[in-house]
Every structure is written in C-alpha cells, then in structure tokens.
C-alpha positions in Angstrom: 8.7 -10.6 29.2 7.8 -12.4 26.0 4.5 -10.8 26.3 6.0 -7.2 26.4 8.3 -7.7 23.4 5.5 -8.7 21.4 3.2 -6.0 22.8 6.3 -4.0 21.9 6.2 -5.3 18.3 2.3 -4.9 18.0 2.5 -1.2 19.0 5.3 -0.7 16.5 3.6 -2.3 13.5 0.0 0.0 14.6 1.8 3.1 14.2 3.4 2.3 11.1 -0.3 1.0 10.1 -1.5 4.8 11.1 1.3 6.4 9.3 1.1 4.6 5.4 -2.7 5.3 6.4 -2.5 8.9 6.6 -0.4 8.7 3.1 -3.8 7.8 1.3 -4.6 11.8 2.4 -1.5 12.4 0.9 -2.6 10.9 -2.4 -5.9 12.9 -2.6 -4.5 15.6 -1.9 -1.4 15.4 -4.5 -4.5 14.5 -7.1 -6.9 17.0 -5.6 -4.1 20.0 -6.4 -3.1 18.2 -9.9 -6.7 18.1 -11.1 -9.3 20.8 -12.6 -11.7 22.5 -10.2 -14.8 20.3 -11.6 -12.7 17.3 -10.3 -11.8 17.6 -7.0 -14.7 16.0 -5.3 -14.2 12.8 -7.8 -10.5 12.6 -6.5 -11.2 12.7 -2.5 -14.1 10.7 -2.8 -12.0 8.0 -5.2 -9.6 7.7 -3.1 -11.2 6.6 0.4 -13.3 4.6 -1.3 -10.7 2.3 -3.4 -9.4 2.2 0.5 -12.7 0.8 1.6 -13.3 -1.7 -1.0 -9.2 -2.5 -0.7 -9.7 -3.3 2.9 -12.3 -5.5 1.9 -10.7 -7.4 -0.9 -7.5 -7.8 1.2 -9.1 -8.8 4.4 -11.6 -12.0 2.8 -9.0 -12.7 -0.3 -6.0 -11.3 -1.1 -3.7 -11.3 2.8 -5.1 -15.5 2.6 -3.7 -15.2 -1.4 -0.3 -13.7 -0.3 0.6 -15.5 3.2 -2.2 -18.3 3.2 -3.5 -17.1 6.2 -7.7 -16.1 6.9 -9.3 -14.2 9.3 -13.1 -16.4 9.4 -12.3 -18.1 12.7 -13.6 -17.1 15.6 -11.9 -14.0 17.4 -10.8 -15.9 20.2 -8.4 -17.9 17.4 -7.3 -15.2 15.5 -6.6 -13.0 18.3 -3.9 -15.1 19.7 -6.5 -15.7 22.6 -6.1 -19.7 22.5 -2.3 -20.0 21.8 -2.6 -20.5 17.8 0.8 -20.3 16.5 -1.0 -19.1 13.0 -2.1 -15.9 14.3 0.2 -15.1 17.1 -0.3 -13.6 20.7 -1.7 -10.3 21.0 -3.3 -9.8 17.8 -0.2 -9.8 15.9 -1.3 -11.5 12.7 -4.1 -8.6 12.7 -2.0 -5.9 12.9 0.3 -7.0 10.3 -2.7 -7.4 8.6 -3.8 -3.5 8.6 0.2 -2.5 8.1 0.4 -4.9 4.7 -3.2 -3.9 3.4 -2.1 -0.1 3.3 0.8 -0.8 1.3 -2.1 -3.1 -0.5 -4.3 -0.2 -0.8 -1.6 2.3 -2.5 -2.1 0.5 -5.8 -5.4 1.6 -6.6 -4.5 5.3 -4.9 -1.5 5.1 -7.7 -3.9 4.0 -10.0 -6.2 7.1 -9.7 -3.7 9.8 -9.9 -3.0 8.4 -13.9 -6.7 7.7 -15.4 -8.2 11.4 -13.2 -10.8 13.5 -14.5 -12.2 10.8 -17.1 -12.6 7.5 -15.5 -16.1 6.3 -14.4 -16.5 5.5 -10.7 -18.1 2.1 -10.4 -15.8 0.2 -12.5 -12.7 1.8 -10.9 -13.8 -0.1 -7.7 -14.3 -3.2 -9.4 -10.9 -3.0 -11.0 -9.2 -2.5 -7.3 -11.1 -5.2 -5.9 -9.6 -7.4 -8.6 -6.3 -6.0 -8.0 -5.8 -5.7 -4.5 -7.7 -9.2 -4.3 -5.8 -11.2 -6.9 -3.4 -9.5 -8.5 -0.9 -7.7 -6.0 -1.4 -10.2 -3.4 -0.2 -13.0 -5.4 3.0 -11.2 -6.9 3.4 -10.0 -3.1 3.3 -13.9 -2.0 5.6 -14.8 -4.5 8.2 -11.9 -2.9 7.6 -11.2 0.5 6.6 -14.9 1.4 8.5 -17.4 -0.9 5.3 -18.6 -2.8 5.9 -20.4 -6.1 9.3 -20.8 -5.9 10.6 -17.8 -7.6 12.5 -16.6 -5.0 14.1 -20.4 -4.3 14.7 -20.0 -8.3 16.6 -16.7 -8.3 19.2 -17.4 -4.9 19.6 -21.0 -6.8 20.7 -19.2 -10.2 22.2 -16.0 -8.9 23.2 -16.5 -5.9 20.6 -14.1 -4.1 16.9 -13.7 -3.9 15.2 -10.9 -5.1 15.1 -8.1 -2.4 12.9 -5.5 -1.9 12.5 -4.4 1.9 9.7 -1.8 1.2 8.3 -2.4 -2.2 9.8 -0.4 -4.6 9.0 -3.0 -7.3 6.6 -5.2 -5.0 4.1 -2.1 -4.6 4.9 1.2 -6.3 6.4 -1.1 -9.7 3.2 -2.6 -10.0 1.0 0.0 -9.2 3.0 2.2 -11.4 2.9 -0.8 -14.4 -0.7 -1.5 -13.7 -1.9 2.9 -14.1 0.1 2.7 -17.5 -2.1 0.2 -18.9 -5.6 1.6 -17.1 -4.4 5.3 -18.9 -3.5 3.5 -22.7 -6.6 2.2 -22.6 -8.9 5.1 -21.4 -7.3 7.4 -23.6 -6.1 11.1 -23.5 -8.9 13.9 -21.6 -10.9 15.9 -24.0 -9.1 18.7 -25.6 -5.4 17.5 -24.2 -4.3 16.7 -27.7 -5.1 17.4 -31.4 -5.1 21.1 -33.3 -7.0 22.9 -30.3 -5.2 20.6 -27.5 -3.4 21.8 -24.3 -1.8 21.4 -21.0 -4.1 21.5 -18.0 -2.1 23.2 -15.5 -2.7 22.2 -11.7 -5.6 23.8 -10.1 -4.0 24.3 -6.4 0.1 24.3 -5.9 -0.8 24.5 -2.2 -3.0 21.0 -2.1 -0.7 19.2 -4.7 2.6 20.4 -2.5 0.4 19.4 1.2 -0.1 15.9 -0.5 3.6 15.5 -0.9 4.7 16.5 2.4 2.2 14.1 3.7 3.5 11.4 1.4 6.8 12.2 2.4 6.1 12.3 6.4 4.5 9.0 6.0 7.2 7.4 4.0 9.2 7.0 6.9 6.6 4.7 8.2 6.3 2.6 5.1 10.3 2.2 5.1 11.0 1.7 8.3 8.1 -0.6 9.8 8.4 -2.5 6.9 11.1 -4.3 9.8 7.9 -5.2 11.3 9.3 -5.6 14.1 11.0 -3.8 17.2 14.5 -6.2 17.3 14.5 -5.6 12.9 14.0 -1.6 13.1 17.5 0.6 11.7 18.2 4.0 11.7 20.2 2.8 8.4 16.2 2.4 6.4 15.2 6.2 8.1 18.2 8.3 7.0 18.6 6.6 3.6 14.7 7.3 3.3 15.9 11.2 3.9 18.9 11.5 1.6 16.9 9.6 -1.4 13.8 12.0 -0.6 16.2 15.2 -0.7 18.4 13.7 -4.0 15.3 13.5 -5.8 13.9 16.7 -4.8 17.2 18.5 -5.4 17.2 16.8 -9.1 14.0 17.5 -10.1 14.6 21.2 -8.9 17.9 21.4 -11.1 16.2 19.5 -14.6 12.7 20.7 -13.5 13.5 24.0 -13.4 12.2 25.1 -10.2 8.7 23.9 -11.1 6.9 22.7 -8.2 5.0 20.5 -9.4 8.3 18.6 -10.5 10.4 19.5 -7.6 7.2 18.1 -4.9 6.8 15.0 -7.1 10.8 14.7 -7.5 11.0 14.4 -3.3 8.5 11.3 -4.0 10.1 9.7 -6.8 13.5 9.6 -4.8 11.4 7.6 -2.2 10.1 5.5 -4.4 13.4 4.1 -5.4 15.0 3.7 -2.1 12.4 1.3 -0.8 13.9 -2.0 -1.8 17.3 -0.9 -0.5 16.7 0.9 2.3 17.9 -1.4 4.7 21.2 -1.9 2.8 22.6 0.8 1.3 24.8 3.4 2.1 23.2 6.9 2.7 25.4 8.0 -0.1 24.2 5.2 -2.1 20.6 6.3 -1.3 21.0 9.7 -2.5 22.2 8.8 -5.6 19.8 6.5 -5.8 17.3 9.1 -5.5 18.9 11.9 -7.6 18.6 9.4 -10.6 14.7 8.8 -9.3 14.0 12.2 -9.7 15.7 12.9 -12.9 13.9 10.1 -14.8 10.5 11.6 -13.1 11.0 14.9 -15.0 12.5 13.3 -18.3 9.9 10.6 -19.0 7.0 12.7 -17.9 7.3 15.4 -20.3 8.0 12.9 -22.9 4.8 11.0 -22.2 3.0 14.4 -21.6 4.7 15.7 -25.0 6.1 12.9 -27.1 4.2 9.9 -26.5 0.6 12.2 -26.0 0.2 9.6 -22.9 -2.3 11.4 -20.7 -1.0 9.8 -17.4 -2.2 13.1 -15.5 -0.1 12.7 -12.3 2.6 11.1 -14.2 2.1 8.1 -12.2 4.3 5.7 -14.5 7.4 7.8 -14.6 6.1 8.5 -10.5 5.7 4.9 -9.7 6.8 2.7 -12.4 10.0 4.1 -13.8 11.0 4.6 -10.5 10.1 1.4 -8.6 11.9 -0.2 -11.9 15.2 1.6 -11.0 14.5 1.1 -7.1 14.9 -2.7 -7.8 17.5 -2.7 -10.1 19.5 0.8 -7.9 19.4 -2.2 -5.0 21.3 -4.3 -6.8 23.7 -1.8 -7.3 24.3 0.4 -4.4 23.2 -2.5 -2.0 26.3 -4.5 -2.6 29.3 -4.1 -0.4 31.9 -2.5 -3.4 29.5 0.1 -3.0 29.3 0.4 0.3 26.2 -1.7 1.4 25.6 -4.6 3.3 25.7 -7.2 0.7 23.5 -10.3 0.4 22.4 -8.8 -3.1 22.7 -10.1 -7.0 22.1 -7.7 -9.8 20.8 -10.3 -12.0 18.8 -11.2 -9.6 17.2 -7.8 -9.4 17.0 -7.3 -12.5 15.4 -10.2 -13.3 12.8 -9.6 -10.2 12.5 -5.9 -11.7 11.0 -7.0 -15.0 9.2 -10.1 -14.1 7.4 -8.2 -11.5 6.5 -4.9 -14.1 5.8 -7.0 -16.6 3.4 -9.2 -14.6 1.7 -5.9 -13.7 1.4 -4.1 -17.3 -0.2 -7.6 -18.5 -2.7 -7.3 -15.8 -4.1 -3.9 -15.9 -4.4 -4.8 -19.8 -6.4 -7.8 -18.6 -8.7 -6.4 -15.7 -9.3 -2.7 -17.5 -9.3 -4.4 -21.0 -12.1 -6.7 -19.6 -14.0 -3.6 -17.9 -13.7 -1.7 -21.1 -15.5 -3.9 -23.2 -18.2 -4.8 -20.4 -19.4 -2.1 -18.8 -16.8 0.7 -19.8 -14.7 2.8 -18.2 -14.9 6.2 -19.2 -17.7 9.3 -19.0 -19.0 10.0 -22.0 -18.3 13.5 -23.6 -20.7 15.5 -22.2 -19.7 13.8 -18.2 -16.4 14.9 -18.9 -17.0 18.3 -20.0 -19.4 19.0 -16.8 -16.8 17.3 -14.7 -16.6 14.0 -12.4 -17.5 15.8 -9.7 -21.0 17.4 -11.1 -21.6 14.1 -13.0 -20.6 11.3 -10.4 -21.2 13.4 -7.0 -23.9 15.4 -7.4 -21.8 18.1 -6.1 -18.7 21.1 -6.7 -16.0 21.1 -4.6 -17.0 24.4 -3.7 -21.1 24.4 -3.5 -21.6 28.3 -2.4 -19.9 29.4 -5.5 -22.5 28.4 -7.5 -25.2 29.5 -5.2 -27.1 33.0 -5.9 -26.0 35.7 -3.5 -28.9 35.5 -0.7 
C-alpha cells in the first residue's frame, strides 16, 4: 500500500513536471509573437536552450544549493533502490527534481522576453547558468527549505513565516527583479527612443495570444502540484488559479482597452499573483487578487514603455516583478481569515519576504550581467541588430523560402 501511495505521489509530481514543461513553449511563443520578424528564430532557439543549460546547472549545483541533496551516487542510491531515506522509494527525489527545475528554468525564460532582439546569445547562457545554479536556488533554499534561518527569523518576529505555495515572489519576483536589471543595463533597441524613435508593434497576435493560452493551461500545473503530493492536492489552489487568471484578464481588458496584447498578458499577470496564496485564499480573494495584477500590468508597462523609456520588450518587470511583488504581499492580505482565508499568515511577514526576496534579485542581475557586460559583453553591435538575431546568431529567417528566388 505504501508503495502505491508513493507511486501515486510520483505520477502526480511527473505530470505536473510535463505541464510547467510545456509552459516554456508558452514562453517562446508569447516572445516569438511580441518580437520583429528578423527575431523569431533567436527567441525559439533562446528559450530551449536556457532550458538545457538550466537543467544542467540545476541538476550538478543548484537542487544540492537549495535542498542539499546531489544526484552523483550511483542509480541504485538515488533511485530509492537500496532504501535511502535521502532519495526516497521510487524515484521520488528525481521527480521532484524535474518538477522544481521547471519552475528553476522559468527565470531565464522570464529573462529573455525583457532583453529580446538585442542580447547576444552566448553570454545569455552563461548568465542562466549562474542564475539557475547560484542565485535562485539559494533564495529558493532559504524559502521553500528553511535554509539560513530567515524563515525561523520571520515566524519568531511576526508570528508567521513567509509563504509562498507556488512562487509568486520565490520564482516569478525574482525572475521578474533579475530581467529589470539585465534590460537597464543593455539598453533600449535601436531606433525605440530619440527624435526618430517608435513602438515596435508585435509581429504575430496569433503566436503572442497561443503562448498565453499555453502559459495559462500549464499554470494549473505549477499551482496545484506545487502540493507535491497526492494527500496535499486542493481544488481550493485550481479554482483560485481560475478566478485570479479571469480578474486579471478582465482588468487588463477594461484599462487596456481591448488590446490584446494587454488583455493575453493581463490573464498571466493575475496568475502570477495568486501563486503564493493559492492554497489559502478565498476564490473571491483570488480574483481581486488578480484584477489588481492585471491593472498594475497595463499601468507600469506603458510607463516604462513611455515614461521611464525602459525597453523591457515583453514587459516582463511589470509581468513578473510587479506582480510576484503584489502576489506576496496580496497573500498577506487575502490569505488571512478576516478575509476569508485560511489563516497561518502575517503581513509583515510578507512584506518583509516580498522585498528581501526582489531586492536580493535586482542586486544580482546587476552583479552577473554587470560582470558579463564588462567581460565579454552582452549586446550585438549595431549592424547585428539591424540584420536581426536571427540572421546574425542563427544563420537563418524564420521563414527561409521567403527569401529564396522563385525556382
């Protein structure tokens, strides 16, 4: 029977493995639609490679950084084969493994939506092998597994840990907070800005709006696996997941003004924020939660687009950042019982986790890209640019025939 339940629990964790998996398709194609023609082939390609070299990171460093726990024993070991308690029957260390090193693997797929169409290739996967490596794995330790104390530190001062059941701060926060940094320090695209300067509109509604709907699809495998396991799984985490998703998607209809590129984005921004209180709050809760999400999507990314002249291309700050922030600090909110959730939360205490875990991120990308920049840079030159990642990196146009003589 013990066998079957964890058989159970390794089946569970593999689909939600397969489903955050399939959301890195969602993220090229949300980048593939956002982008230019001549950068299409740059964005697929980027994206399925910063999964490869994630895997790689996150398997030989960063899962060991995060729960202390390696994978260079012999398979019999860390199968479960010879009874190790460390690993767990079945394989179930492994598994939880592949779940944890998708959500892992988002940051640099967050990443690439901000610095697109102007980044070089090569030092982008240097930079996520860094990050997923070192630098989310050891804010995700000190969260998800009680490493360093700050979690001991904040129920001892507050009252309650920090919580964040799907990473609204832990992974979408710090992706967000690390893009912000990567895009300052790149700069804006050639001829966004200055006398001459303007907007690059998307170059396919249909790819950027298929990328959400996978996003969205395999949200509700990042939320609700996120149990990791069978006896933890709610119906509670699924439906809040849906009325977040629709209040942000109904906001960013209302203040986008029936753009869809704001109302597909919106949908993801509300899902964003519901993450760290998903398994706590009321569904009512949760949609305010994510009509919020989605309003501070549209405000802050026409005022970086506008205002600031911040070239985050998929608006992945306002996307990611701004709304992991308010996810954290919406969980301290809505998750308590005056407001009809569960409880077991402090405000200060997500608060406090909000900013420390942001702020840890922004410093980094300053760190790893600022280090990059003045190495081996980071950005095409001019004429690159101009051609077009995909002509300059690849070799090749998204659409080759086009360019071909009539035979």
């Amino acid at each position: 029977m013990e066998n079957s339940l964890v058989g159970g629990d390794v089946f569970f964790i593999l689909m939600g493995a397969i489903l955050v998996f399939a959301m890195h398709a969602g993220f090229a194609f949300l980048e593939v639609g956002t982008v230019r023609n001549k950068n299409q082939v740059n964005a697929m390609v980027k994206i399925i490679s910063d999964f490869g070299m994630s895997t790689l990171a996150y398997f030989f460093v960063g899962y060991g950084v995060a729960y202390g726990v390696d994978f260079l024993s012999a398979a019999s070991v860390i199968s479960g084969g010879d009874g190790n308690e460390t690993y767990g029957p079945q394989g179930l260390s492994l598994i939880k493994f592949f779940f944890l090193l998708t959500f892992a693997a988002a940051i640099p797929a967050i990443i690439s939506g901000g610095i697109a169409e102007r980044a070089r290739f090569g030092p982008q996967l240097f930079a996520s092998a860094a990050i997923v490596g070192l630098i989310y794995p050891f804010f995700e330790g000190m969260i998800w597994n009680g490493n360093h104390g700050f979690q001991d530190w904040l129920k001892a001062s507050f009252g309650a840990s920090f919580h964040d059941f799907a990473g609204s701060v832990v992974v979408h926060g710090v992706g967000g907070w690390l893009a912000l940094a990567a895009v300052v320090l790149l700069g804006a695209r050639l001829g966004r800005y200055g006398p001459k300067g303007s907007a690059f509109p998307p170059s396919s509604i249909p790819w950027l709006a298929l990328g959400s709907w996978l996003l969205c699809i395999g949200w509700f495998g990042f939320n609700v696996v996120s149990a990791q396991s069978l006896e933890g799984i709610s119906g509670l985490v699924a439906v809040n997941s849906l009325m977040a998703m629709v209040g942000g998607l109904l906001a960013a209809l209302l203040f986008g003004k029936l753009d869809p590129g704001f109302v597909h984005n919106g949908a993801l921004a509300g899902l964003v924020a519901v993450c760290a209180g998903s398994d706590i709050m009321h569904p009512a809760g949760a949609l305010v939660t994510g009509i919020v999400a989605g309003g501070l999507f549209v405000y802050f990314f026409v005022l970086c687009q506008e205002k600031l002249k911040v070239d985050d291309v998929l608006g992945v700050w306002p996307l990611h950042g701004l709304a992991g922030a308010w996810g954290g600090i919406a969980c301290g909110i809505f998750g308590l019982e005056a407001f009809g959730g569960l409880g077991g939360v402090s405000l200060m205490s997500q608060i406090v986790g909000t900013v420390v875990g942001c702020s840890f991120a922004l410093a980094s990308g300053f760190v790893v890209y600022g280090i990059l920049k003045a190495t081996i840079g980071i950005r095409l030159s001019e004429e690159e640019e101009h051609r077009g990642a995909d002509l300059s990196i690849h070799k090749v146009a998204a659409n080759p025939e086009a360019g071909m003589a009539n035979r």
